[in-house]
N, C-alpha and C positions, 0 to 999 in steps of 0.2 A: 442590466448586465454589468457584470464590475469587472469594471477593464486595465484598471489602474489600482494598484496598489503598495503602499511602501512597509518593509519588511524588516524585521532585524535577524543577525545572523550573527551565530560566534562559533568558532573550530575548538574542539578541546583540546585542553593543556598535556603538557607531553609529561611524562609520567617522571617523578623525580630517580634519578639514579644513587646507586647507594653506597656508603659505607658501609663495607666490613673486610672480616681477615676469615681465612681458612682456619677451621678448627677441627682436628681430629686426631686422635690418639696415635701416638707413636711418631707424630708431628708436630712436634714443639712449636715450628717458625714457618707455619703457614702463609701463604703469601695474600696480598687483596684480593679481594674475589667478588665485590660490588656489580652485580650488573648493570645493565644499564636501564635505563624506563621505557616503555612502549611511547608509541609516537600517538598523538591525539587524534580526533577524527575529524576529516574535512566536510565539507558543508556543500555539496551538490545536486545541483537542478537539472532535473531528468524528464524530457517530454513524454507525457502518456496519450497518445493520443485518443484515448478514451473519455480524456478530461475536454471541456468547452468553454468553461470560464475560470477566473478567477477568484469564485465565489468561499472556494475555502480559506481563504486566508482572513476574511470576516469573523471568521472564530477563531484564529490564530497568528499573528503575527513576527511574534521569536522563536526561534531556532535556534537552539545549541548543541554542536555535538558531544559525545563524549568524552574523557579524557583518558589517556593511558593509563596504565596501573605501572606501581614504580616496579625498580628494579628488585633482583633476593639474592640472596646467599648464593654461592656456587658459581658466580659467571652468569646468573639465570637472568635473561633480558623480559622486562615487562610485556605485558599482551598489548598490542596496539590495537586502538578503539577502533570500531566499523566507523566508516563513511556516513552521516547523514545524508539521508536522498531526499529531495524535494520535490515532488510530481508539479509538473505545469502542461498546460497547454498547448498545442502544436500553435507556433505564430507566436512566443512571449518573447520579448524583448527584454533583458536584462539590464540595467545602468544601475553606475553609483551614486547613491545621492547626493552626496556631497559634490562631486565634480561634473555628475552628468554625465561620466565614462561613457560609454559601449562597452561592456563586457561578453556578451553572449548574446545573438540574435538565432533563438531554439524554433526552428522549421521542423524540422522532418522527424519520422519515430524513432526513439531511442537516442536522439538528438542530448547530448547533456554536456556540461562543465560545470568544473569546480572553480568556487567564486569566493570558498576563504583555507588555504590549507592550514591544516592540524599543526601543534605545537611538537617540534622535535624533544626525544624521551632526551631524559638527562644524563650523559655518563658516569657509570661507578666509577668507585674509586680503582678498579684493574686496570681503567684506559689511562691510568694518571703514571702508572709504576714506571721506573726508567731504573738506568744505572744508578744514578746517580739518589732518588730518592722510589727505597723499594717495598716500603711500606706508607702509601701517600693517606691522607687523610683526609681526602679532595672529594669533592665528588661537583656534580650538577644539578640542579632541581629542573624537572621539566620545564620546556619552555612554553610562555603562557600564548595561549591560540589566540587570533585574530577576528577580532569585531570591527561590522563595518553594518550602515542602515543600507539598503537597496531599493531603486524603483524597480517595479514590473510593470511592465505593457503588454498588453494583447491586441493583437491586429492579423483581424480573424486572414484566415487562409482563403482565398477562394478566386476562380478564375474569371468569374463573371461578378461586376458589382453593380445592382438596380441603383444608379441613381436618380434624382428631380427634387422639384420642390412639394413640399406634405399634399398630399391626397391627390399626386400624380396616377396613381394607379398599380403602384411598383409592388406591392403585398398581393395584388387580385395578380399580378403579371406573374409572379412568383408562386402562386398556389397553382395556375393554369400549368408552368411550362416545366414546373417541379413536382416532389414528395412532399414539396413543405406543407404546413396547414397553419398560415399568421393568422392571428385577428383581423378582421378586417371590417371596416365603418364608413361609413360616409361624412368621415370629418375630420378635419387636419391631427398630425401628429397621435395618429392611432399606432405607429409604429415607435415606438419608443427603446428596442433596442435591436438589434441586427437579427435577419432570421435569415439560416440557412439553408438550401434546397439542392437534391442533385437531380439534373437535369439527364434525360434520356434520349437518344439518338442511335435509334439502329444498332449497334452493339458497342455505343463509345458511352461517356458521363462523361460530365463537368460540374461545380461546384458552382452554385449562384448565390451571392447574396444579396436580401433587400436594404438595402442602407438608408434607415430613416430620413424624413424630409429633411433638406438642408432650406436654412435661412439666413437672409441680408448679419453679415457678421460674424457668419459659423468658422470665418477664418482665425477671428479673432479670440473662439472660445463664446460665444453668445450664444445660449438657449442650451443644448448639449452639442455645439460644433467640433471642439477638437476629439471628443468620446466619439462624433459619427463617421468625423472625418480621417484618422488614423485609421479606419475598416475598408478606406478606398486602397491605401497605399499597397498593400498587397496585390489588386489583383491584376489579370491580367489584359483586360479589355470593360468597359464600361460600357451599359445601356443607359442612355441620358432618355428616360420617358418625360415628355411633356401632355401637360395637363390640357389636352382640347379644350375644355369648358370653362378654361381660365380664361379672365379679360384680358388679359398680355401677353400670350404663348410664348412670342421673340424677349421681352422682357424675361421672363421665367428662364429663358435656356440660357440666355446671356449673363444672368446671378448667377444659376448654379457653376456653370465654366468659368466665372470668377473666382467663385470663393474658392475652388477648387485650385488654382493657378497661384493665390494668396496663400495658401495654405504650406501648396507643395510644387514647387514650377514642375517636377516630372507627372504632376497630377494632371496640368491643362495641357501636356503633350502624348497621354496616353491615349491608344485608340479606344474613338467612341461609335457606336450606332444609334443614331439620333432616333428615333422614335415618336410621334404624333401619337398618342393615346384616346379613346373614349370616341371611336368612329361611329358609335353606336348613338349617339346623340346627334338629334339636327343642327344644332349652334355646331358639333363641333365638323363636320361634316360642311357647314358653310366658308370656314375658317380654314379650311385644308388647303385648297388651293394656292391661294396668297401664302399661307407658312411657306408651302413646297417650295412657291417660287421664291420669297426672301430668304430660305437655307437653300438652296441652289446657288443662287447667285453669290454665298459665301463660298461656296464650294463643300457644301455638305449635300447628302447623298441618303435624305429623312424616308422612314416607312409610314406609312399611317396603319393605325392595326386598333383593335377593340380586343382589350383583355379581357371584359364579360363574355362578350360572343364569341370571343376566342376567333376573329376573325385577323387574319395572315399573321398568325401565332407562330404557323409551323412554315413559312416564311422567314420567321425572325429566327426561330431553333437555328435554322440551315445554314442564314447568315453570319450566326454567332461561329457555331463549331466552325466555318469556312474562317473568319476572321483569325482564330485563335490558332488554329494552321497554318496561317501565313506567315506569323509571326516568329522570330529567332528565339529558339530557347535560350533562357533565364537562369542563371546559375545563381539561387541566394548566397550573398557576400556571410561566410562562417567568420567568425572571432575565433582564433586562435584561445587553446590554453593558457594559461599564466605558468612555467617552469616552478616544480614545487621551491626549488633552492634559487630562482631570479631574484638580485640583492637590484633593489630602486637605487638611482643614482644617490638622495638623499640619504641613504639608507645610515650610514656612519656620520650625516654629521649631526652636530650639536651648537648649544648656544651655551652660555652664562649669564646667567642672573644674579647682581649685588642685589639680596630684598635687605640688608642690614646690615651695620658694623659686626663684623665678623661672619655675615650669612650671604651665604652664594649656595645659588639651584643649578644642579647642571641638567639640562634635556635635551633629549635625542633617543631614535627610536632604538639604534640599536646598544646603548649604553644602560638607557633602563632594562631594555631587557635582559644586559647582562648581568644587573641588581638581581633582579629578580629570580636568575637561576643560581644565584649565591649560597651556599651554604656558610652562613654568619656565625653560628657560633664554632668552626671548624679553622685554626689559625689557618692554614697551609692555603684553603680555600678563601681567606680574606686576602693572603701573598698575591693571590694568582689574580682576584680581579685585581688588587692595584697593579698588575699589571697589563691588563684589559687598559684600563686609564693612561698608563702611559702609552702603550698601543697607538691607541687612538690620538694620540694629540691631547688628552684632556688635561693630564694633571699639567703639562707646560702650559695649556692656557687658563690654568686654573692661576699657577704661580702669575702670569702676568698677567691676570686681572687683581693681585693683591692678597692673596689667598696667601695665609700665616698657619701655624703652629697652634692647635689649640680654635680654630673657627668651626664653624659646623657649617656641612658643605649636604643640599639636600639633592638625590636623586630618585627620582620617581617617587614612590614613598617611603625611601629609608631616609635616615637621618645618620650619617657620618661624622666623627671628629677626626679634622684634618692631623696628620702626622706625617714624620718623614719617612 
């Protein structure tokens, strides 16, 4: 099961806006009439709950949306691109890669957020006209969308989680008290990735999952631990089956409510119903006793029960739905949206860089990209960023880092010669 995956994502660029003048007969001195660019398209993940893993992204990795179409003649504003949708799983987890964010934890149907917005269109040259200059010759090139790599996590949904250690019984326990139908063998780690089952009770259901064996280390990512163990943290009550016919029964439940506790301290404090499995055997039948009494005397409250014979199965059904009843409902913690126009505090600043006699780089995020929405070969529009630059602080700290007359000053990937 592929539960983990990292992804690329880019929003489309916003569509350039335009230069032009109104022309038409009988109208000598038509005014600008540039429209502007459509806006790009954002990049959104939409829970289907139809979907169960994250096996499609094995054939796919990037995503990019479309970009605006520019502006036309008339005042006509470009078409703004559709939204890319990205179908996930009920239970994905979104984060940045880079910093490990939280971005989106997608629980429930139709659960979605946008995790790169589209590039703003660029405006014609109409939005530039004033009193003072009323044929401008300005305009804006779309602005360029936003790329960013992302983890996804899946951490399946469910209200009940079989846990123990491998070939406790939890797959034959799960086929008895569910729809599910696992593999099932007589030998460790037959279960190799999560299977689901709904459980039936009089006119209610609940959701069970077998959570593969855990092993000495699984905290730490050993064997496949953090793939088995990120499938606990969902849910909402745990069956800890112990393995009867194992030499250590007490050893056995003591690892797994370790590794559990190592992993996630809300893991070793979530309700469990301990479980004695494989009553159907004499060893394990001889060994009940003594368990009972050393998980008593912890204050645990164990069943013993045979998943083959299906003996006090429907004992344990009654106790489960009973437990999960008792319990205060759970509200999952949502991630707010990102504000399409929220400026990061970063957002305006910048550095300088001497790479050489006479060469200085200036960078910052939002100064290239006001390079970028330049139209260079348009004087009025090279006026307008230098004065973007003074705006911002740039050309005063361009002068007093030593910046002359005649140096080449590089932003993003233009190449400038300094003038006054």
């Amino acid at each position: 099961m592929l539960d983990e995956v990292k992804i690329y994502v880019r929003s489309g660029d916003g569509g350039d806006g335009l230069i032009a003048f109104h022309r038409e007969k009988y109208v000598p001195r038509g005014g600008p009439s540039g429209g502007d660019g459509g806006n790009g398209g954002d990049v959104t993940f939409k829970v289907n709950p139809k979907i169960n893993t994250l096996s499609s992204f094995q054939r796919r990795i990037h995503f990019k949306a479309d970009s605006g179409t520019r502006g036309g003649p008339k005042n006509q504003t470009g078409a703004s691109a559709k939204s890319l949708e990205i179908e996930v799983p009920p239970g994905t987890v979104v984060r940045d890669a880079e910093t490990g964010a939280l971005l989106a934890d997608l629980v429930h149907p139709d659960d979605h957020v946008t995790v790169v917005h589209g590039g703003r269109g660029g405006r014609g040259n109409a939005r530039f006209a004033n009193a003072a200059n009323q044929a401008p010759r300005v305009a804006e090139k779309g602005e360029p969308g936003v790329e960013r790599w992302l983890l996804l996590e899946l951490k399946l949904i469910a209200d009940v989680g079989l846990v123990g250690v491998p070939n406790a019984g939890k797959s034959t326990l799960l086929s008895v008290i569910s729809n599910a139908r696992p593999k099932i063998a007589d030998y460790p780690f037959t279960t190799l990735e999560p299977n689901l089952g709904v459980v039936l009770y009089d006119d209610r259901d609940l959701v069970a999952a077998d959570i593969p064996g855990l092993i000495e280390g699984a905290h730490m990512g050993v064997g496949l631990g953090h793939a088995f163990l990120r499938h606990v943290q969902r849910t909402k009550v745990l069956v800890h089956l112990i393995n009867g016919d194992s030499e250590s029964p007490l050893a056995d439940y003591s690892q797994i409510n370790s590794e559990l506790a190592l992993y996630d301290e809300q893991l070793g404090e979530k309700p469990q119903i301990v479980v004695f499995n494989k009553m159907d055997l004499p060893q394990a039948q001889a060994k009940w006793p003594d368990i009972e009494a050393a998980l008593r005397e912890r204050g645990v409250e164990p069943m013993a029960i045979s998943a083959l014979t299906r003996e006090n199965v429907r004992p344990l059904i009654q106790r489960i739905f009973a437990l999960i009843d008792s319990l205060p409902a759970v509200t999952p913690v949502v991630v707010p949206d990102v504000p399409l126009y929220e400026i990061p505090e970063d957002e305006f600043a910048f550095t300088i860089t001497k790479e050489g006699e006479g060469v200085f780089r200036v960078s910052g995020k939002r100064i290239e990209r006001a390079a970028m929405m330049t139209y260079w070969d348009y004087e009025d529009a090279v006026l307008r960023f230098q004065r973007i630059l003074e705006t911002l602080g740039v050309s005063k700290a361009l002068e007093k880092a030593g910046v002359k007359v005649g140096d080449t000053v590089f932003i993003g990937d233009f190449e400038l010669e300094w003038s006054d």
